[in-house]
N, C-alpha and C positions, 0 to 999 in steps of 0.2 A: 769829963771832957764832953762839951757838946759836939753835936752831928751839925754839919754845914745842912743848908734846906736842901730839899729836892726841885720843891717848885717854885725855880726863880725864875722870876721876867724874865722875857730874851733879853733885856738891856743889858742883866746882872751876869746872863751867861758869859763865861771869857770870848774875848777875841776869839783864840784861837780855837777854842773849840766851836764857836759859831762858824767859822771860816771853814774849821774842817767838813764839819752837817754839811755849810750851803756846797762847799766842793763836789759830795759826796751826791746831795741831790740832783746836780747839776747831769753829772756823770751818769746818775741814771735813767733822769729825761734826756739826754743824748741817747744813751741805750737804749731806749724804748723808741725816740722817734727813726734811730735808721733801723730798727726794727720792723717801724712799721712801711718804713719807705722801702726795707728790701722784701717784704712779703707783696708790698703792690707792686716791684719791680715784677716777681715773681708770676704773678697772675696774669699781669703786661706781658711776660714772654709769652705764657702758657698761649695766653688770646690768641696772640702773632700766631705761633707758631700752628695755632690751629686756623687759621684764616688762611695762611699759609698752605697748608696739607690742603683744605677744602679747593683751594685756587687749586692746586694741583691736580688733585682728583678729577676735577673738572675737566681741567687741561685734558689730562689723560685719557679720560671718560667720554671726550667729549661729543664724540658720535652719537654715544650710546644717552648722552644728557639730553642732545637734541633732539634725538628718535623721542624718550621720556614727553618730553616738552611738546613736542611737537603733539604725539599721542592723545595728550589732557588736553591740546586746543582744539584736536579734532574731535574728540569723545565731545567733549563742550558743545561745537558747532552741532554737533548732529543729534546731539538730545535738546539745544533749541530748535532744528528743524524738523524735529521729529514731533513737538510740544505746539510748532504752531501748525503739522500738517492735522494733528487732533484737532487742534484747535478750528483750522480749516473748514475739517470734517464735520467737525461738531456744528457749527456755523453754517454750512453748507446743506445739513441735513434741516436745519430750521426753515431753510430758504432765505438764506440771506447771500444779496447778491454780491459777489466778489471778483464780479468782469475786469476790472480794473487794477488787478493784483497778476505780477507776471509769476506763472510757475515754472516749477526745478523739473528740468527734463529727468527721466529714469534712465535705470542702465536698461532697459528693454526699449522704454521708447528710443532711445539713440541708435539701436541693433536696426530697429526693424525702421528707423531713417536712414538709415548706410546700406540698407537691403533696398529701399527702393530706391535709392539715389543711384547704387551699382546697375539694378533691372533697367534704369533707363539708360544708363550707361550703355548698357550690353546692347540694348533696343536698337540705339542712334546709331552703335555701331554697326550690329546687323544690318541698319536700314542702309549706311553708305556704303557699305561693301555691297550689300546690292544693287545702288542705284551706280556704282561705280563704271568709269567707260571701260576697265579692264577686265568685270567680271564676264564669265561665260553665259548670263543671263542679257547682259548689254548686245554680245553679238547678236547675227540674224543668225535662225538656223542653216538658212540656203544664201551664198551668196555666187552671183554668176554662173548658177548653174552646178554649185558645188556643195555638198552637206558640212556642216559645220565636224569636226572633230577633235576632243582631245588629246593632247599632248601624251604619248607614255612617259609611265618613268621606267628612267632610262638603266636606273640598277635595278629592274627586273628581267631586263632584256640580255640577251648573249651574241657572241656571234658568230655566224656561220660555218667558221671555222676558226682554229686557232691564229691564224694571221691575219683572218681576215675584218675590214672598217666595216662591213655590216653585221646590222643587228638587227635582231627579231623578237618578236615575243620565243618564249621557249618551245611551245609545240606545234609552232608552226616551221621552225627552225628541224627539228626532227623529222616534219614529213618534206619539206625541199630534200633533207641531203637524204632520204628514201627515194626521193624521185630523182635526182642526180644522177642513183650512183644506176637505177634499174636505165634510165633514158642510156648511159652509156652502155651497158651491157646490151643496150638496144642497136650498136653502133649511133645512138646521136649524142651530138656534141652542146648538150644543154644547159643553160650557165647563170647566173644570176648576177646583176651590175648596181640594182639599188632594192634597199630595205628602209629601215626606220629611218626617218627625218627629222629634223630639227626644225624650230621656227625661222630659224639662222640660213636653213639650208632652203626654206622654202621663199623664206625673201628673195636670195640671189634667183633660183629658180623663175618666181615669177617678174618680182619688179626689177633686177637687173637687166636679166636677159631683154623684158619685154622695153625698155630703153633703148638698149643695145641693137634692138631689131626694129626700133620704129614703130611697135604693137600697141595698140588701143587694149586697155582692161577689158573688153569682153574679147578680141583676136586671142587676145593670150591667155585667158580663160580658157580656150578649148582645147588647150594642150597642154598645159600648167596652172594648178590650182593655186588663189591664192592661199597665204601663210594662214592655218588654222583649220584649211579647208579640202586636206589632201588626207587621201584614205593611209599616205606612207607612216601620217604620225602615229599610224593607232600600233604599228609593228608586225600588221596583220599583212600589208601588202607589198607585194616583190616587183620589179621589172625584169623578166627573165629575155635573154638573149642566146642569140645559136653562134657557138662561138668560132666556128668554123666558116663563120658570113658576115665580119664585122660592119660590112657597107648597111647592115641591115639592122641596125642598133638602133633602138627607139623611132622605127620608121615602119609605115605601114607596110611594109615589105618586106616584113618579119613572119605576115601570114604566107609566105611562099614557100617558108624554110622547114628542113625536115624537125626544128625543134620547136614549129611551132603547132607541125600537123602531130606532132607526142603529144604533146600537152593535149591538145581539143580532144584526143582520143583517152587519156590516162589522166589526167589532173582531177574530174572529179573522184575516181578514186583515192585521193589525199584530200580531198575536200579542198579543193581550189577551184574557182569559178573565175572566168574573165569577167573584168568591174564595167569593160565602156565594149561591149559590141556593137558591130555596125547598128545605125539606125537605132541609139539610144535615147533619140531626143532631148540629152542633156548635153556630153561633151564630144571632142572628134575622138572616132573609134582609135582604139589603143590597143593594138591586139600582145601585145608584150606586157601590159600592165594585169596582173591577176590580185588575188585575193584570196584568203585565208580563212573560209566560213563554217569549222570545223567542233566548235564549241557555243556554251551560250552567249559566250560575251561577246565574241566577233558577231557571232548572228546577231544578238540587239544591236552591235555598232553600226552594222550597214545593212538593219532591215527595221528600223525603230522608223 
């Protein structure tokens, strides 16, 4: 019995066995190609899904990406400015002229332009506050007859006693109510009607009243100081009164009274002096008006 061939032409191959091979080939380039279509699917997701995470990171991060970023473009700028201030240098040392190149201020030079630009500041302003009409330097020292003086302040002062609207400095306030209490044990009746003043107080005093009375700025001058210019601001001085003669209350006729022959006899003892006696040659005598000369600061006030 012969053996059928082995190597027939495809032609001699059967139908159906041809049909089945090409079926069978068929079926495995199918299977090879969504093979290879689900491995690129694959790699496709992977990409995404990392493009993905990166965006996110990002997101996340994002502060801290721009700090990053920001950093390398600063590190950047300042190693080229650092490479042409060499360069600069370098070029500068040769003698080559570079007038015409603007340079990068420092953090010193900036300091010591805000230091001089503050100094002139401070300058102009010292200079207006001095040429100012309200400073103490604008006033005159004498006007009408009267020495210029400062204002006290007024929460250092007390007052004379616990209900009473006058106020003093403090150790002038101590030796009045020493001499109060000895004048009474004297039988007199010795009494005190003004102390520290205000600018407020010396206004009405001078420019009201002297409206009110028809007076000329120097008439009213020698009986009321104007505002600035009265020895009551400093707290140093009193207008003491006998109180048992009120007809004689801020009148020359206070020197007839038994409180005012104590005082000319006892007041220097407390170191009080009268400010305007007869024949002062500045204001009219004021024999009720004294003065508190018992330290150094009263003494420079009204011996300066």
């Amino acid at each position: 019995m012969s053996k059928p061939p082995t190597d027939l032409p495809s032609n001699e191959i059967p139908v159906a066995r041809r049909e089945s091979a090409e079926v069978s080939l068929a079926e495995i380039e199918s299977i090879n190609l969504r093979s290879k279509s689900s491995s690129k699917g694959i790699w496709l997701s992977l990409l995404l899904l990392g493009l993905v995470g990166l965006g996110g990171l990002g997101l996340w991060q994002k502060e801290r990406t721009n700090f990053y970023i920001g950093s390398a473009i600063a590190y950047t700028k300042n190693t080229v400015l650092r490479w042409r201030g060499n360069s600069d240098t370098a070029l500068s040392s040769r003698g080559t002229d570079r007038s015409g190149e603007t340079s990068v201020p420092t953090a010193s030079s900036a300091i010591d332009a805000v230091d001089t630009t503050a100094s002139a500041s401070a300058d102009s302003s010292a200079e207006a506050s001095t040429n100012s009409p309200t400073a103490d330097s604008a006033q005159p020292e004498q006007l009408l007859n009267h020495r210029r003086y400062s204002v006290a302040d007024i929460s250092q002062l007390v007052p004379l006693a616990p209900d009473s609207n006058i106020l003093l400095q403090p150790e002038a306030k101590v030796k009045i109510e020493a001499m109060l209490a000895e004048a009474k044990a004297d039988g007199v009746n010795l009494g005190v009607i003004s102390g520290f003043r205000t600018i407020e107080d010396q206004n009405y005093l001078y420019f009201d009243l002297k409206a009110e009375r028809g007076e000329s700025a120097s008439v009213r001058a020698e009986v009321s100081a104007p505002p600035g210019y009265s020895e009551h601001h400093t707290g140093y001085a009193v207008d003491f009164v006998d109180e048992s003669q009120p007809a004689t209350f801020l009148e020359e006729s206070f020197e007839t009274t038994p409180a005012y022959k104590w005082l000319v006899a006892n007041a220097p003892f407390y170191n009080f002096e009268l400010s305007f006696p007869k024949d002062n040659g500045s204001v009219a005598y004021e024999p009720w008006h004294w003065r508190y000369v018992g330290n150094q600061e009263s003494l420079e006030l009204f011996y300066r």
